[in-house]
C-alpha positions as CSV (number, residue, x, y, z in Angstrom):
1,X,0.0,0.0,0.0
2,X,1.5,3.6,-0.9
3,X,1.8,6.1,1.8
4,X,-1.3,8.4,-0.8
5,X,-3.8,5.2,0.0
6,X,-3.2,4.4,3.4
7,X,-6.2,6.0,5.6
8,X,-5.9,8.6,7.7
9,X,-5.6,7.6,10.7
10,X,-7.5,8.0,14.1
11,X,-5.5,9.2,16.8
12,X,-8.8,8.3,19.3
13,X,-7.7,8.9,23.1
14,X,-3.9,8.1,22.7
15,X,-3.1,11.7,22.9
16,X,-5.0,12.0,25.8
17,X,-4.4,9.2,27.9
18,X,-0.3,10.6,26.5
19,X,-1.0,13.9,28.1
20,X,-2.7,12.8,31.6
21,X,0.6,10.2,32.0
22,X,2.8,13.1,31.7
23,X,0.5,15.3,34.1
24,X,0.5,12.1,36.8
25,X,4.0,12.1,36.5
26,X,4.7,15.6,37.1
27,X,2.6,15.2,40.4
28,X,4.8,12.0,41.5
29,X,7.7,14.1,40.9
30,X,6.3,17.2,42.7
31,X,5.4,15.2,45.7
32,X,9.0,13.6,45.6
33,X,11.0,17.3,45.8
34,X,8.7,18.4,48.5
35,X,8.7,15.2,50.4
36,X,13.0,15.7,50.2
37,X,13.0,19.2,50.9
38,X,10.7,18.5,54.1
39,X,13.0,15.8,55.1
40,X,15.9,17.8,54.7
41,X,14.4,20.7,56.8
42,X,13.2,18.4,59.5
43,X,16.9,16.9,60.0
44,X,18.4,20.5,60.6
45,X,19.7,22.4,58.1
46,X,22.9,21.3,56.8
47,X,24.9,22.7,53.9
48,X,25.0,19.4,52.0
49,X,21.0,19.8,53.0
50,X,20.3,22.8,51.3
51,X,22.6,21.7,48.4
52,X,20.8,18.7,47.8
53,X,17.4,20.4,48.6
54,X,18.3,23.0,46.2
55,X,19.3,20.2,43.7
56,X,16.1,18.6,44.0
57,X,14.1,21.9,43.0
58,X,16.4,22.2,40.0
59,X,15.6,18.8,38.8
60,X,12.0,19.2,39.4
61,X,11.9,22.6,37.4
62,X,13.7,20.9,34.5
63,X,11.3,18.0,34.4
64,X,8.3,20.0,34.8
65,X,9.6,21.9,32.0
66,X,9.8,19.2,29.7
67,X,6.5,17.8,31.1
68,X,5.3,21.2,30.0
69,X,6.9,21.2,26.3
70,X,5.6,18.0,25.8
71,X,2.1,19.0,26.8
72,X,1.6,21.8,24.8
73,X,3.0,19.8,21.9
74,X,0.2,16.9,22.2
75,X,-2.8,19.7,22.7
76,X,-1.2,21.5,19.6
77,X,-2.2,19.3,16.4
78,X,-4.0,16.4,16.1
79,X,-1.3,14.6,15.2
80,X,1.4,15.4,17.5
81,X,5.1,14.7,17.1
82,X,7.4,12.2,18.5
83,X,9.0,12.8,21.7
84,X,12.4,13.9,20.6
85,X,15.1,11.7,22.0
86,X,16.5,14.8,23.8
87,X,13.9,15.7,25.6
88,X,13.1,11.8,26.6
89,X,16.5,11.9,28.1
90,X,16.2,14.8,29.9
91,X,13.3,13.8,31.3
92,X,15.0,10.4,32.1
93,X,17.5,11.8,34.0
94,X,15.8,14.4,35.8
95,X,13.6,11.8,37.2
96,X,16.7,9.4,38.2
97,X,18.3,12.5,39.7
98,X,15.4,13.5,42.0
99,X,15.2,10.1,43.1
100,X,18.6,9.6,44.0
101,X,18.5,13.1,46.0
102,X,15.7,11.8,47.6
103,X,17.2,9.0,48.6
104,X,20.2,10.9,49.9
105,X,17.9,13.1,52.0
106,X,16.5,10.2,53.5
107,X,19.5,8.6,54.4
């Protein structure tokens, strides 16, 4: 079949359920930073406690950023574009980050 006779196709929900997942993530992740930042104020404050703190919002702001590109990108067209591999990696590692800082708050 030739790409002028395929059908058009019918993006039904995908875009959708595609934007909530990105908006439930960027809750998990927002709960995350604020649940290291109030362990890390509850301990004292610390220098490597503020740093990491202060690393956490970072990371946060840079995933809710891309959360936020991506977004506006799937509500944009009906057909949306691919998540651009630099923008799945940041995400990536903002998420890994955050969850490592939280994990060296808690400890």
């Amino acid at each position: 079949m030739t790409p002028a006779a395929r059908p058009e196709r019918d993006p039904g929900l995908q875009p959708e359920r595609t934007r909530l997942a990105w908006r439930r993530t960027t809750l998990a992740a927002t709960v995350a930073a604020v649940l290291a930042l109030r362990s890390a104020l509850q301990s004292g404050l610390s220098a490597a406690g503020v740093v990491v703190g202060a690393l956490c919002l970072l990371l946060w702001l840079g995933f809710l950023s891309v959360a936020q590109r991506r977004v506006l990108a799937l509500s944009a067209t009906a057909r949306p574009p691919a998540l651009t591999p630099r923008h799945a990696t940041a995400a990536i590692l903002c998420t890994v980050a955050l969850a490592a800082c939280g994990a060296a708050l808690v400890l």
